[in-house]
N, C-alpha and C positions, 0 to 999 in steps of 0.2 A: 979311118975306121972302116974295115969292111961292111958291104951294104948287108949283110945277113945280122951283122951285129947292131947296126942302127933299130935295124926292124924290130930285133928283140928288146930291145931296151925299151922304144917306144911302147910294145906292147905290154911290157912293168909296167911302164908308167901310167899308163893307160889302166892299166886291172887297180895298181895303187890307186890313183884318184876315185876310182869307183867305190874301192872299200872301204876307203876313206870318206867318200860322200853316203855309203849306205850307214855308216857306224854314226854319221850325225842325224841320219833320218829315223836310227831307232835308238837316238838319246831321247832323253824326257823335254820334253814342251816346258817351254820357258811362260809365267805366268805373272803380268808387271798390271799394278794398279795405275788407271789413269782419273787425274783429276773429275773429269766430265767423261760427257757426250759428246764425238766430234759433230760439227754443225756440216762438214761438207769436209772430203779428202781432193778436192780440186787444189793441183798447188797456185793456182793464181786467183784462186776467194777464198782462200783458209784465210784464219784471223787469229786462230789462238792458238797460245803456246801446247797445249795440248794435241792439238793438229799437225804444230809443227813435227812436233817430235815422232807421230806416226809417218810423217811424209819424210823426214830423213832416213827410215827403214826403207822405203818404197822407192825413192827417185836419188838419185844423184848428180847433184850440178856439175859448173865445171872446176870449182874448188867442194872440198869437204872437210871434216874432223878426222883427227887420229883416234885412238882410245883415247889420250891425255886430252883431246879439246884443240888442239894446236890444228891451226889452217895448214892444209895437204893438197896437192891436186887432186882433182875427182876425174870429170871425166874429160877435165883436161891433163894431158901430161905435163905442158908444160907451155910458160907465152912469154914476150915479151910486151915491153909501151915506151913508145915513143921520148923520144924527149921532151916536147912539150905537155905530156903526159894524159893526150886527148884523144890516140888511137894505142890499143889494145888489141894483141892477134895471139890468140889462140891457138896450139894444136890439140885435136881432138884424139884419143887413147883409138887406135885402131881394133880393138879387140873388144868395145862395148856395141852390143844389142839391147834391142830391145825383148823383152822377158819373152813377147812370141816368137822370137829367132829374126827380126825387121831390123835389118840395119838401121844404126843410127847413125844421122849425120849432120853436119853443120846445118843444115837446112831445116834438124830440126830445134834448133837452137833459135833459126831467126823465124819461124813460126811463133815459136815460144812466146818468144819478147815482143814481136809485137800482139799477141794473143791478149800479152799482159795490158797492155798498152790500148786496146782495142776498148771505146766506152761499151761495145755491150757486152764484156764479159764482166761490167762493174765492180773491177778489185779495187777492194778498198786500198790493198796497198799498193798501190801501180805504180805510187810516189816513190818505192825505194830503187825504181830505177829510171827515175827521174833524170839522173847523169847522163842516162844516152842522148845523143845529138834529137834535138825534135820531139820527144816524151811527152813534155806536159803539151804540148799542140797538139800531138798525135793520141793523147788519154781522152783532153776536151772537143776530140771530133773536129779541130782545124783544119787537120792534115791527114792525109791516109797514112794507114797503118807500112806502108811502102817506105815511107818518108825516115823512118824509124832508123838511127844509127847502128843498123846491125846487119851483116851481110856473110855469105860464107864465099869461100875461096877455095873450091874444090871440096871431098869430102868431107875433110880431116884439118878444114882450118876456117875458126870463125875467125872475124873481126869487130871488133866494135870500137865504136867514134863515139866519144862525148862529147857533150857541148862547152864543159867548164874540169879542169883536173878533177879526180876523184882518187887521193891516192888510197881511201878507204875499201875499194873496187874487189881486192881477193875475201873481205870478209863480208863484202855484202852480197857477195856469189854464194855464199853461203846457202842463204833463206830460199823456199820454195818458190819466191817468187820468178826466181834465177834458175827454176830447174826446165828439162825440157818436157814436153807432153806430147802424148801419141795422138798427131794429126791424123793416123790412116783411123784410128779407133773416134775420136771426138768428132769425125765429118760423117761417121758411120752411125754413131747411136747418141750424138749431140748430148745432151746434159745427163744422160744415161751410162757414160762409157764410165762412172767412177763407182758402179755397180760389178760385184766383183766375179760376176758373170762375163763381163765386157772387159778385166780391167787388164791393161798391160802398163807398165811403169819401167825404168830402166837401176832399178837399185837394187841393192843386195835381197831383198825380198819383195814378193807379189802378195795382194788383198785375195786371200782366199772367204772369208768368211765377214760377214757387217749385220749379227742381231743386233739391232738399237737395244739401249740400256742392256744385255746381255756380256756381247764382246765382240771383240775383233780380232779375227783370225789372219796372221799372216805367215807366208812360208817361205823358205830361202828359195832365191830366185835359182835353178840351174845353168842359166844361162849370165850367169854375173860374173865376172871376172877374177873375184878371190872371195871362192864360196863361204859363206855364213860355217858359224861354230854349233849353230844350235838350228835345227829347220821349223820347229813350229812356235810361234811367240804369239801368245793370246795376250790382249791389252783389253783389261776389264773395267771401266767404268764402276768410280767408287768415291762419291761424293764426299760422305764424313767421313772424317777422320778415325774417330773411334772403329768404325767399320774395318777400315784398312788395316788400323794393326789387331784388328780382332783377325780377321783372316791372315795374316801373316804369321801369325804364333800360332794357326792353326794351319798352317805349311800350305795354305792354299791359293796363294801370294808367292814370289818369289820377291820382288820390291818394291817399296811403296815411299811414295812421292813424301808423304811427310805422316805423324802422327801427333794424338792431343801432348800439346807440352805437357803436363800432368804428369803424363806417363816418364818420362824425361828419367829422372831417376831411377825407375826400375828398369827403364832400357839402357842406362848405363848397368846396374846391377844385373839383369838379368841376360843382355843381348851384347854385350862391349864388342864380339867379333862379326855383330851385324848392323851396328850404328855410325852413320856416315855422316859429318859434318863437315860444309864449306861454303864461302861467302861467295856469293852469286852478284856477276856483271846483272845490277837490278835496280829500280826505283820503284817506289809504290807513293804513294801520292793522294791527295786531294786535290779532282778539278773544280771548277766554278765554274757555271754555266752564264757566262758573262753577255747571254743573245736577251736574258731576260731580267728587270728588277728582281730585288736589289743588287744582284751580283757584278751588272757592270759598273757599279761603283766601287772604286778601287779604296773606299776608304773601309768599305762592309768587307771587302776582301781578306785587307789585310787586320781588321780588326778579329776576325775569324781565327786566321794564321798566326799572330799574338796570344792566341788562348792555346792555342796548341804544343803542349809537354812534348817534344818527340822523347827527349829522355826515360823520361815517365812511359809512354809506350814500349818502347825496347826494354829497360830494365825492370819495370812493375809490372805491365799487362803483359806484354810476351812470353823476355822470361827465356829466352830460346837462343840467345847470341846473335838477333837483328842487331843492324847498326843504324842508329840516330842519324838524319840526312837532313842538314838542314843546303843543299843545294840539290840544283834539277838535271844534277849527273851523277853519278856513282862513286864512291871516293875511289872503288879498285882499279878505276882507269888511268894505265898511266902515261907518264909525262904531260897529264892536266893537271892545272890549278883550278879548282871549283870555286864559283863566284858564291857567297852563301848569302844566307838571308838577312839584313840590314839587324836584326834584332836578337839576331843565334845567342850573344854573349851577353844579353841582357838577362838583368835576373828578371824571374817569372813572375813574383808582385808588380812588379814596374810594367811588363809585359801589359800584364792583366788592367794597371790602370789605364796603359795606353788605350787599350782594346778599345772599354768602357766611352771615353772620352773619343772616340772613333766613331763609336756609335750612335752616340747622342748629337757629333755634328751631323752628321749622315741622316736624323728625324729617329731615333730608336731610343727608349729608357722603358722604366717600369710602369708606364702606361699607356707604352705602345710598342712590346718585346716584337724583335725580331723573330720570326716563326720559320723555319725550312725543314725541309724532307734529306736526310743523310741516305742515300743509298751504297749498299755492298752488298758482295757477295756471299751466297749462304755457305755456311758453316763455323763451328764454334771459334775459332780465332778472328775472324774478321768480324764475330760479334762483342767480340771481346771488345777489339781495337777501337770502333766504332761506336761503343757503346762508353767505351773511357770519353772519346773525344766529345762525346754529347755531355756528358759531363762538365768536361772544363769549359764547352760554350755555356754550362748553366752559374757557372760563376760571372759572364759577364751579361749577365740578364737575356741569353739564348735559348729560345726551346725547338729542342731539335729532336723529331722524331725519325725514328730508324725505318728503312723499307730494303726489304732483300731480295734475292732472286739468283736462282739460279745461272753458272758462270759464263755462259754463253751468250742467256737473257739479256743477264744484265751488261755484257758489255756491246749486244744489239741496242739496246735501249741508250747507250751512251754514244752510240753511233746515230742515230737518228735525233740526240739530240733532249730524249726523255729524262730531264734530271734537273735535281734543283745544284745541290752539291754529290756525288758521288767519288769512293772508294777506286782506284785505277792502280793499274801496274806494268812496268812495262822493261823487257826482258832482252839481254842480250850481247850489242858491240861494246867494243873496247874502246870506245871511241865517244866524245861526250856530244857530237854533230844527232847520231844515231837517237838520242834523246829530243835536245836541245830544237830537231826541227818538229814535234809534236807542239809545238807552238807558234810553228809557220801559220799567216794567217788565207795562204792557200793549198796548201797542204792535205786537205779532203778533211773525211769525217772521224779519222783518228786526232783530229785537234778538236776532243770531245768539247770542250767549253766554249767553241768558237774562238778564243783568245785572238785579238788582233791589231796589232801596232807596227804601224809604218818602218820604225827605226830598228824596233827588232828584224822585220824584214830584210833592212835594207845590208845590217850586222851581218844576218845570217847570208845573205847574198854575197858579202863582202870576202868571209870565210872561205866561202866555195869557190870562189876563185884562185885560191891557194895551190899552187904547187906543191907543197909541203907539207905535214902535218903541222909540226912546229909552229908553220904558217897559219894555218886554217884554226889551231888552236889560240891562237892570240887573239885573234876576232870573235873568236864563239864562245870567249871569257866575257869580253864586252857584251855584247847578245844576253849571255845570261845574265851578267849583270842587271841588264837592264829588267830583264824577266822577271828576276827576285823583287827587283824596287816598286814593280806594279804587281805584286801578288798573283800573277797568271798561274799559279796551283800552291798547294799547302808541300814540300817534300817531308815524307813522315820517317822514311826506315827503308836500309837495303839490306834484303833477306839475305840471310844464313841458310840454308838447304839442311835439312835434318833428316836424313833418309834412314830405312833399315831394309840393307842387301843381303841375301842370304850367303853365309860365307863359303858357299858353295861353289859361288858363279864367282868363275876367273874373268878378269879382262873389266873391270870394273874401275874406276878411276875418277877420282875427284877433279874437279874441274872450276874454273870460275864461270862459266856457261851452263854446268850441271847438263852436258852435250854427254846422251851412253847412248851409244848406235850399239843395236842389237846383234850387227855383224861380227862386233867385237870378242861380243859373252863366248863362254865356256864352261860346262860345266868338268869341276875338276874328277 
């Protein structure tokens, strides 16, 4: 091809991309209800799913989602692992920056991870990359953060060493905690750089805008490799539910996380081409704070968990097409068998004597009732839930008073450890390990009830040695097993996601993760 004809093509292509990125710059602002208040957009101390989902607009690890949910490379192209499935090499996509134009590169990937790994950045979840060679040494201040199984190999090629197989490794790349952060920006204005004065991030979109209780403003990155559909996406902050779909029938919403079942009906009637239903990789749960009477007795435990209807909860109080769980992994995970709970198939009179009779060895009847604090979180569904379940403790001579708090609060407050029994949830892998070690008994402060037993330990230990999945799923049946048989939490239901998307916005896709990166959207 002659060089005059190169030149001209390119400069097409060039004016096309432009008008192409100006015509997304003057579409309409995409406007998505979020559950809360983010507590912090740091991706190595976020903690909730609410966070998370802002930080998959913002950063890019080195696996990510497609529309549909399905694991894709991110800012990796492409890797291979070993055969004994202990080293992990990377190559890194040559064409990604960071949003101020700062090359990115493997080096900042092993900053990253050991950042995570570093005890004064205190991540709670530092655990989920535990599988690197040296982690839990290198989190407890053993070993420097040097020491850490992660290194690069020129710009474009990381590596990482585990200490034990992981073949769960492209989905747990997933999570923030796996993404990279800007070292020139965090040594520059230290716990300030997530001020969106300071902020650079390497994802499809940058933090332009942070009113607390207000919104959050983000806008398509320029510098991202396969620009956004839509450039300004405000994430509002919207507690009740009633609220949400009031503003949403009042167009001033484009999607919103969930609404009161109540309305159920008339959003089938009134909303059919904005109503979105599907069953979410989820657990929602009772823990027991087992560091304090009565709860480290496994007999109050389970007498507790005997009074509990999941059925009754899903079909009478929700109402919404939750699914009854009576095990502490998800049934939608597959190629697991879930251990369930010794007592699932038993009828619910028999339940309830056991309970009774549980209690009374334990020192409890009706002259000396068992008294505790239920805590969840606010809003009218989970005072539904929780208010059913004080119920049924009042059938076997329990009184149990409710205490609420807002979603962040209260799941602070379950991290320190404030709780007698509390309302939990917990969102995600396809994989039942991904749950299953929330009851490691070194595992940090997301093992909110302190739950701690040698042989589940040693179960779950036994697992992670596996090569295989197959593998690793044989042992973490056993593990749960054992789990159920000591009541280390109550499983109540795995949510159904009931959303309403305005049938507007293209590129929107049900998922069992309930994963919609904004990069996706378009409006039609």
């Amino acid at each position: 091809m002659p060089a005059a004809w190169r030149t001209a093509i390119s400069l097409i292509l060039c004016l096309t991309s432009l008008f192409t990125y100006q015509s997304r710059a003057d579409s309409p602002a995409l406007h998505l209800a979020s559950p809360g208040e983010p507590e912090t957009l740091d991706p190595h101390r976020y903690n909730l799913r609410l966070e998370e989902t802002l930080l998959n607009d913002l950063f890019m690890g080195l696996t990510t989602f497609d529309a549909h949910g399905n694991i894709v490379p991110g800012a990796a192209e492409s890797w291979q692992v070993s055969e004994d499935g202990l080293t992990w090499t990377f190559k890194l996509r040559a064409d990604m920056t960071w949003s101020d134009g700062t090359a990115l590169t493997a080096e900042d990937f092993v900053y990253a991870f050991r950042r995570l790994q570093d005890p004064d950045t205190a991540a709670s979840l530092a655990y989920f990359m535990y599988m690197l060679q040296n982690a839990p040494e290198v989190n407890r201040g053993a070993l420097p953060p040097e020491a850490l199984g992660v290194a690069g190999n020129g710009p474009h090629t990381l590596v990482l060493t585990l200490s034990r197989p992981y073949p769960y490794l492209p989905e747990r790349l997933l999570y923030p905690t796996a993404f990279p952060v800007p070292r020139h920006q965090i040594e520059k204005h230290g716990d300030n750089w997530i001020k969106p004065a300071n902020w650079v991030s390497n994802g499809a979109y940058v933090l332009r805008e942070w009113q607390p209780q207000a919104h959050i403003l983000l806008q398509a990155n320029s510098r991202f490799f396969a620009p956004a559909g839509i450039r300004d996406v405000y994430y509002h902050p919207v507690v009740n539910e009633q609220s949400a779909y009031n503003r949403f029938r009042n167009n001033e919403l484009h999607a919103i996380g969930t609404f009161p079942v109540g309305e159920l009906p008339s959003v089938r009637k009134n909303y059919p081409d904005s109503l979105r239903m599907s069953g979410l990789l989820s657990m929602m749960y009772l823990v027991f704070n087992t560091r304090q009477a009565p709860f480290a007795d496994v007999r109050v435990r389970q007498a507790l968990s005997l009074a509990v209807d999941q059925r009754i909860l899903t079909d009478k109080v929700l109402r919404s097409g939750n699914k009854p769980a009576f095990s502490f992994a998800p049934s939608l995970i597959q190629g697991y068998e879930p251990a369930t709970l010794p007592h699932a198939d038993l009828p619910y009179r028999r339940r309830l004597q056991q309970a009774r009779e549980l209690l009374a060895d334990a020192g409890y009847g009706r002259s000396n009732p068992l008294q505790l604090e239920l805590r969840h979180v606010a809003g009218i569904e989970g005072k539904k839930v929780n208010l059913a379940i004080t119920g049924m403790w009042k059938q076997i001579g329990v009184n149990a008073v409710l205490q609420q708090a807002e979603l962040r609060n209260h799941f602070a407050d379950l991290r320190q450890g404030k709780f007698q029994v509390a309302w939990a949830g917990w969102v995600g892998e396809n994989n039942p390990e991904h749950y299953l070690t929330l009851l490691q008994s070194d595992i940090g402060n997301v093992n909110y009830g302190g739950f701690s037993n040698a042989e589940f330990d040693r179960l779950i230990n036994r697992a992670q040695m596996q090569t295989t999945v197959a593998g690793r799923n044989r042992h973490l049946h056993e593990a749960a097993a054992l789990a159920v048989h000591h009541y280390a939490v109550v499983p109540l239901y795995s949510t159904t996601v009931r959303r309403l998307v305005s049938p507007k916005l293209r590129g929107w896709h049900e998922n069992s993760r309930d994963i919609h990166q904004s990069r996706y959207l378009s409006w039609q």
